[in-house]
C-alpha positions as CSV (number, residue, x, y, z in Angstrom):
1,X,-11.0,-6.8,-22.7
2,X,-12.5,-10.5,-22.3
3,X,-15.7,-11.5,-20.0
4,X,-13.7,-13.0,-17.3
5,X,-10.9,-10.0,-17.4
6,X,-13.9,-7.4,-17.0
7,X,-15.9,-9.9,-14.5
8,X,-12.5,-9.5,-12.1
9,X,-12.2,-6.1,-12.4
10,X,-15.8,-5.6,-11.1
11,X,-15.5,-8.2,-8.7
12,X,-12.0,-6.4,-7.2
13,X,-13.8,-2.9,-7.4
14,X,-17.0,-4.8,-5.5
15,X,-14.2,-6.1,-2.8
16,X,-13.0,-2.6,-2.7
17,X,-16.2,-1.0,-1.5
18,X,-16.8,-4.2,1.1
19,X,-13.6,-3.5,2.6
20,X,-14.6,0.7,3.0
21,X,-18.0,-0.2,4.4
22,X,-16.4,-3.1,6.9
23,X,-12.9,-1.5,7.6
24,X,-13.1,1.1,11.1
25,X,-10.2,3.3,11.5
26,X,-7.1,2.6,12.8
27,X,-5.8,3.2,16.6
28,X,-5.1,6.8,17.4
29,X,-6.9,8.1,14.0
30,X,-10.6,8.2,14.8
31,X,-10.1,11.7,15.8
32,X,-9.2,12.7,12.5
33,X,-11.7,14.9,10.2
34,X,-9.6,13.8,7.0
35,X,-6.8,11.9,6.0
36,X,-5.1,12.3,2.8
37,X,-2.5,10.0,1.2
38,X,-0.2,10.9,-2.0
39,X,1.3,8.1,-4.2
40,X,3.6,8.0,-7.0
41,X,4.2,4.4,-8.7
42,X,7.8,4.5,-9.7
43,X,6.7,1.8,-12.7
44,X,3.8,3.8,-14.2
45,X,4.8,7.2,-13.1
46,X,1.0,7.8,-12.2
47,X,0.3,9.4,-9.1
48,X,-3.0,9.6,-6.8
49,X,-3.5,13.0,-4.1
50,X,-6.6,12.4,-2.2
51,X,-8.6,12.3,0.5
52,X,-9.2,8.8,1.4
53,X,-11.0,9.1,4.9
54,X,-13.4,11.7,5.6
55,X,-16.5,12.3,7.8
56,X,-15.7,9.4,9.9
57,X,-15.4,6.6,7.8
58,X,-13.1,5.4,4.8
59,X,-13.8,7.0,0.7
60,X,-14.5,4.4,-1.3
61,X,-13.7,5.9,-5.0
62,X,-10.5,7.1,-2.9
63,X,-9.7,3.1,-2.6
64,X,-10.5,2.3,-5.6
65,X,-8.2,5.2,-6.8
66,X,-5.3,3.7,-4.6
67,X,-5.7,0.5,-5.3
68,X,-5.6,0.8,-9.2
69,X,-2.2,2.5,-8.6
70,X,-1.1,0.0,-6.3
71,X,-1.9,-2.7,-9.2
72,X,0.2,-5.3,-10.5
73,X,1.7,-3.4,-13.5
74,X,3.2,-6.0,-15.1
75,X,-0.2,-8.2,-15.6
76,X,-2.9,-4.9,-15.1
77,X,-4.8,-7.3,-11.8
78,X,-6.0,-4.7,-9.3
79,X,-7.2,-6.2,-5.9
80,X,-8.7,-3.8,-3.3
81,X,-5.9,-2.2,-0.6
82,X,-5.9,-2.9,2.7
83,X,-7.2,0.4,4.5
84,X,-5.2,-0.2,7.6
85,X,-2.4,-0.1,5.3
86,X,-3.4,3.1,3.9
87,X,-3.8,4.6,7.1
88,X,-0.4,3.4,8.3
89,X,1.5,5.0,5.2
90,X,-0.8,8.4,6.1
91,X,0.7,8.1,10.3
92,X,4.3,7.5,8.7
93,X,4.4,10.3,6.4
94,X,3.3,12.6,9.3
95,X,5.7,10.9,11.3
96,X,8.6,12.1,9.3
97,X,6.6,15.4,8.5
98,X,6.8,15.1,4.8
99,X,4.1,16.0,2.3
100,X,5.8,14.7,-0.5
101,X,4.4,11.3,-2.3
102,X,5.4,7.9,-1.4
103,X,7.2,6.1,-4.1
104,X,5.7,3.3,-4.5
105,X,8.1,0.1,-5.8
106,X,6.0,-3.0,-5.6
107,X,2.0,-2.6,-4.3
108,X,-0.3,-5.9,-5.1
109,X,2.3,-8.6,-6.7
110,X,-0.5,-11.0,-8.4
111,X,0.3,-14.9,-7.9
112,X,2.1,-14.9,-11.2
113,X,4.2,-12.0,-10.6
114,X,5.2,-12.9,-7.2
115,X,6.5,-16.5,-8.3
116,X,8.3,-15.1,-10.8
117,X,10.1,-12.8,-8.7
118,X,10.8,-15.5,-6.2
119,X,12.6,-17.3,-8.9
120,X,14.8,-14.5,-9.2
121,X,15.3,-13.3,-5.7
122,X,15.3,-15.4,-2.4
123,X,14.1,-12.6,-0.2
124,X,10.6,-12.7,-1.8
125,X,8.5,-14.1,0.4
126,X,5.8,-17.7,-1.1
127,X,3.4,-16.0,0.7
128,X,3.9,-12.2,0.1
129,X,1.4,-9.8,1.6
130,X,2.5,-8.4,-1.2
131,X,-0.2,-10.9,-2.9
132,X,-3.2,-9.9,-0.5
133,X,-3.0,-6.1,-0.9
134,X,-1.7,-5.7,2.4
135,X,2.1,-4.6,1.6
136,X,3.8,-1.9,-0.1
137,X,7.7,-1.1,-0.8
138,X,8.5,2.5,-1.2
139,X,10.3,5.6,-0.4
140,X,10.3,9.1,0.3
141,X,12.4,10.9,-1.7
142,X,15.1,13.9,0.5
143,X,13.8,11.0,3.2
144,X,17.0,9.1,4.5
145,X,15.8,5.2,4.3
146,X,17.3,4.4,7.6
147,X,14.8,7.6,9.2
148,X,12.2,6.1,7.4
149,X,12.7,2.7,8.5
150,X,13.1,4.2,11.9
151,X,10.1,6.2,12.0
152,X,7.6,3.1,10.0
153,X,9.2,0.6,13.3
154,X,7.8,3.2,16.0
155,X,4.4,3.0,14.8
156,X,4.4,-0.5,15.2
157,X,1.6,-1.1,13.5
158,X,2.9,-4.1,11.2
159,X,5.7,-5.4,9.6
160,X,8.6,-3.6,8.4
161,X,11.4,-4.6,6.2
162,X,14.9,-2.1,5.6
163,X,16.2,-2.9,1.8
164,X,18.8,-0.1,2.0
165,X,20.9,-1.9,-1.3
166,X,17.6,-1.4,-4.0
167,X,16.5,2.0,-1.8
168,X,13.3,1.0,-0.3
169,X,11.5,-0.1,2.9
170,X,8.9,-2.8,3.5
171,X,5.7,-1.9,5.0
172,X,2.9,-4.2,5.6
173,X,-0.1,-4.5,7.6
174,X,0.5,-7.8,9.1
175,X,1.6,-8.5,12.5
176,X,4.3,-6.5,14.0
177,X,8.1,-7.7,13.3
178,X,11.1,-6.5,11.4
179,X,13.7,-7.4,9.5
């Protein structure tokens, strides 16, 4: 690994532990003693089952943890997750009362990546929040994508895209919309 490969990978893991210390929970969770989150990245085939908010306040080797799953697979970047993200994947899933892990399709996309796949597809978005750690594209598996869909738009806690053709839905923690 070079200087400047392991000089990012601190510097993301640094970002990481910022956004745990600055982050406060999202609406309607603060009661919560612990939230949990499972991920399975459909590329990697690695998983993550853990605990990622507990004693009121955010886990910060739990981030970490997600957001080296969540990666850019294709170049190995890692950027730190956004935790309102993470806490809007953990209301979906008991939403749809499922304890089964998300499949993850596409996490962080890294500048590269993203153009690439723009090249290649019109629907990716120049300015994905793919590219910020704030956007995920995943499934539930035994989850119909339509319920899914259904369930992530009545939380309305960001945006949400239905890609029922490649078998996944759009979930971001930008503002609220749909398409």
């Amino acid at each position: 690994m070079t200087d400047a490969a392991s000089r990012r990978k601190f510097l993301a893991f640094s970002l990481v532990a910022a956004t745990a210390v600055l982050a406060r929970p999202s609406t309607g969770l603060a009661h919560t003693k612990e939230r949990s989150i499972a991920l399975y990245n459909a590329h990697t085939g690695e998983s993550v089952k853990t605990v990622y908010w507990a004693n009121g306040d955010y886990v910060n080797d739990s981030l970490v943890e997600i957001s080296r799953l969540l990666r850019d697979y294709r170049t190995e970047d890692v950027i730190p997750f956004d935790p309102r993200l993470i806490d809007t994947l953990y209301r979906l899933r008991r939403k749809v009362g499922v304890r089964r892990p998300f499949h993850v399709v596409s996490g962080y996309r890294s500048p590269i990546t993203n153009e690439i796949l723009r090249k290649n597809n019109s629907a990716v978005a120049k300015n994905s929040y793919h590219m910020r750690g704030m956007a995920v594209d995943m499934y539930l598996p035994k989850v119909e994508l339509k319920a899914l869909q259904r369930a992530a738009l009545s939380l309305r806690a960001g945006g949400v895209g239905y890609y029922p053709k490649t078998g996944f839905v759009h979930l971001d923690s930008g503002r609220v919309r749909s398409w």
